[in-house]
C-alpha positions as CSV (number, residue, x, y, z in Angstrom):
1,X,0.0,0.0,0.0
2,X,1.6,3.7,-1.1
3,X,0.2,6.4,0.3
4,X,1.4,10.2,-1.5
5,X,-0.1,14.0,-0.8
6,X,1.0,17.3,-3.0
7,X,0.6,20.8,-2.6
8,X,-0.2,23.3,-5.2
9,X,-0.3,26.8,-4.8
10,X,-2.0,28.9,-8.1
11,X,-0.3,32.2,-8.7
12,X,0.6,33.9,-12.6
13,X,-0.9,35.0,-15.0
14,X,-3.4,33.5,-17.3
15,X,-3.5,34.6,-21.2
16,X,-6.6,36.4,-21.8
17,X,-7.9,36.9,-25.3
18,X,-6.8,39.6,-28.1
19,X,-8.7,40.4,-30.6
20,X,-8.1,42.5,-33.9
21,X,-10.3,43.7,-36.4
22,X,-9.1,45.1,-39.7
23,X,-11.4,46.8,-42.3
24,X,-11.4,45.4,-45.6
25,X,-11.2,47.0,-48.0
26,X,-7.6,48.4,-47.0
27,X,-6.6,46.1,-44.5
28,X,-5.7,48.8,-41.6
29,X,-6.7,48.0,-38.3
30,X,-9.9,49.6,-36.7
31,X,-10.5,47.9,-33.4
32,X,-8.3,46.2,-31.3
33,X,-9.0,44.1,-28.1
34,X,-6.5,43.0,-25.5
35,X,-7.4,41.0,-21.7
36,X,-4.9,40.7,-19.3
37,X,-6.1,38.0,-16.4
38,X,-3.9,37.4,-12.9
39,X,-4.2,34.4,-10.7
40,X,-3.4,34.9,-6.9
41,X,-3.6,33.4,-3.5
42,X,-5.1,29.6,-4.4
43,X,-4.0,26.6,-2.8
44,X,-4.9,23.0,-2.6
45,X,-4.4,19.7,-1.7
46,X,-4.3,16.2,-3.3
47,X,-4.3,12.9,-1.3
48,X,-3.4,9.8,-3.0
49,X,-3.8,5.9,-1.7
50,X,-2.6,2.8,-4.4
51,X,-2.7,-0.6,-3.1
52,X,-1.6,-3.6,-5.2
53,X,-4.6,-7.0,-4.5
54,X,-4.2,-10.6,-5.4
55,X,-4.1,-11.9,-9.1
56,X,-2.4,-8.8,-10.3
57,X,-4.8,-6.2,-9.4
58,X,-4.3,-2.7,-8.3
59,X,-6.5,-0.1,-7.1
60,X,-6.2,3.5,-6.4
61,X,-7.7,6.5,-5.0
62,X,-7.5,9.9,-5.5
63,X,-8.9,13.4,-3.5
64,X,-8.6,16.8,-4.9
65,X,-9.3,19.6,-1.8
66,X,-10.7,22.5,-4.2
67,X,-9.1,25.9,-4.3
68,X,-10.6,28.3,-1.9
69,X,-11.3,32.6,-1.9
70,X,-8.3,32.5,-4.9
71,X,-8.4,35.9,-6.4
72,X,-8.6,36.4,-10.1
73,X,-8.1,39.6,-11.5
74,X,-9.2,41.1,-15.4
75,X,-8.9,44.0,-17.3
76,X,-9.7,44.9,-21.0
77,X,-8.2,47.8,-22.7
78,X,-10.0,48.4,-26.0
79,X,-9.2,50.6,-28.7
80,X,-11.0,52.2,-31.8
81,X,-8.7,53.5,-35.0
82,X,-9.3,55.9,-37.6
83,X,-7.5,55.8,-41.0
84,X,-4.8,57.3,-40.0
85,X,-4.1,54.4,-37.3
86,X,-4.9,57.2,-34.6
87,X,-6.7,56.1,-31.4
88,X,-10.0,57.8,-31.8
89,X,-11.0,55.8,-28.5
90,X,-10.1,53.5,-25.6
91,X,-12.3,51.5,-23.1
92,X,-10.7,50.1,-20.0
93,X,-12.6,48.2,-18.0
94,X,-11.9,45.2,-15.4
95,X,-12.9,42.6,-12.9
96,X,-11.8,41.6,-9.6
97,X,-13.4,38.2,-8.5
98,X,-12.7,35.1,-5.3
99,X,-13.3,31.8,-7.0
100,X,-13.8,28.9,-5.1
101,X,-12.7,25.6,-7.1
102,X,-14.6,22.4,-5.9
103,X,-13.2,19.2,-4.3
104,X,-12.8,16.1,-6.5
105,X,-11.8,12.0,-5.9
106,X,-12.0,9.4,-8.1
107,X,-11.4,6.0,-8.0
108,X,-9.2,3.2,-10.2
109,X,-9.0,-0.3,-11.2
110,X,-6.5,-2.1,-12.9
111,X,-5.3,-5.5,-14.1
112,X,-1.9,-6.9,-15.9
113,X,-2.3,-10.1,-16.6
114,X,1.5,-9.9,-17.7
115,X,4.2,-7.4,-18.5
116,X,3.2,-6.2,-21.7
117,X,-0.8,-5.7,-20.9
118,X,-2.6,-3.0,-18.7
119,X,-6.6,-2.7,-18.6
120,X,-7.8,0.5,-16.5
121,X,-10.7,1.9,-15.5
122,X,-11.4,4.7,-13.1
123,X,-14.8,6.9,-12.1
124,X,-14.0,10.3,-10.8
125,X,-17.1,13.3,-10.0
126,X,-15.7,17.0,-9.6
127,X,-18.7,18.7,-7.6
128,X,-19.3,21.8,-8.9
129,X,-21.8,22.5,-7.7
130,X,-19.3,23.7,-5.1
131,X,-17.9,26.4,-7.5
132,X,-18.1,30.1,-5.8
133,X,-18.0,33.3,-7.6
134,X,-16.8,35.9,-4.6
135,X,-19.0,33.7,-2.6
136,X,-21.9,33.4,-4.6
137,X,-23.3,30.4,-6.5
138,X,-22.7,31.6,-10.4
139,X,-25.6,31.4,-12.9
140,X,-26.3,31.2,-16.9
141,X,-29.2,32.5,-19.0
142,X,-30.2,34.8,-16.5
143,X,-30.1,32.1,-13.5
144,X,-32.1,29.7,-15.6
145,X,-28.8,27.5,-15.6
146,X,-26.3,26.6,-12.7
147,X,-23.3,24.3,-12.1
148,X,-23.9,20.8,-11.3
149,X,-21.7,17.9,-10.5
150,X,-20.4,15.8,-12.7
151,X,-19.0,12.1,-13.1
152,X,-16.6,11.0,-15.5
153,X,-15.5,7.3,-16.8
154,X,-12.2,6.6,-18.3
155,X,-11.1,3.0,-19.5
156,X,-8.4,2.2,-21.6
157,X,-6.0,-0.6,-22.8
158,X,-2.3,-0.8,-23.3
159,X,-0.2,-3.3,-25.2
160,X,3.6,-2.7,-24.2
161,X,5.5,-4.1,-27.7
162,X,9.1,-5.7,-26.5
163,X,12.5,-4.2,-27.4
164,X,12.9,-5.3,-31.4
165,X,15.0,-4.1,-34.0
166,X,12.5,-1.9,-35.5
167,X,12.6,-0.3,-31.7
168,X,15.5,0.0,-29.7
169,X,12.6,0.5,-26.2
170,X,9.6,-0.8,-25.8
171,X,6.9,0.8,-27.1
172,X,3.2,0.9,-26.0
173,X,0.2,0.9,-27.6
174,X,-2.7,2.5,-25.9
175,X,-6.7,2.6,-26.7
176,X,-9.3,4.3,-24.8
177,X,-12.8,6.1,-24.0
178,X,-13.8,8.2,-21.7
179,X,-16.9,10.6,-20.8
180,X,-16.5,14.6,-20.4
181,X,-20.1,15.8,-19.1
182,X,-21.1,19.2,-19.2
183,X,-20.6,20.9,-16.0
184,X,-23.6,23.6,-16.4
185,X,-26.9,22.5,-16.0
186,X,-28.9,22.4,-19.9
């Protein structure tokens, strides 16, 4: 049985969109768009358990403690041109919001009946129904829609082909599925 924990702590800079716009005709630009984001003051913590069972087995666990009150930060600068690439006008505008990520776990199972073949599986639900805007539960289509929790299935198969000449270290061969729900209610 393993047991294994990490830290993260979330702080930079995330890349916001730019946008340009160019008229046609001449190809000079006549509106341009740029979002700056910032990232601050998150931290969680993962908790790991793997455990190996009889007839080549193994099982593992996973729990994700979600970031709490991390601050995230926006602004957009926007600009209007004339023809003679002059700023006729700028827009600023910004946000300052506390997100609050949700928790997570999951669950694994796998078998290798020998060296060179895996079979996995593992169920995981992120609950975000959890997710906090500056403490507040945030909502689509003018609240019709929220955030809901969500599970996801992964399985997947790996052949591990042996040293050959064609290849000097083994090489696997994977296959898989898995589901990625929508995390906002439809």
């Amino acid at each position: 049985i393993s047991f294994g924990t990490a830290f993260n702590w979330h702080y930079g800079k995330v890349d916001g969109s730019n946008y340009t716009e160019k008229k046609l005709a001449t190809g000079e630009i006549s509106y341009k768009a740029v979002e700056t984001n910032t990232m601050k003051g998150g931290s969680s913590i993962s908790l790991g358990l793997y455990a190996n069972l009889p007839y080549k087995w193994h099982i593992g666990g996973v729990a994700k403690v979600g970031v709490d009150n991390m601050e995230w930060n926006g602004e957009t600068e926007e600009n209007w041109y004339d023809s003679t690439l002059y700023t006729v006008g700028t827009l600023k505008s910004g946000f300052s919001n506390k997100n609050s990520f949700p928790n997570s776990f999951g669950v694994g199972l796998s078998f290798t009946p020998s060296d060179y073949i895996i079979v996995a599986a593992d169920y995981n639900v992120i609950k975000w129904s959890q997710y906090k805007i500056n403490k507040d539960e945030p909502k689509y289509n003018n609240g019709d829609r929220k955030f809901v929790d969500v599970s996801q299935v992964h399985f997947g198969f790996e052949y591990l082909l042996p040293r050959s000449f064609i290849n000097e270290y083994p090489m696997p061969i994977r296959l898989g599925l898995y589901t990625d729900p929508y995390p906002i209610q439809i």
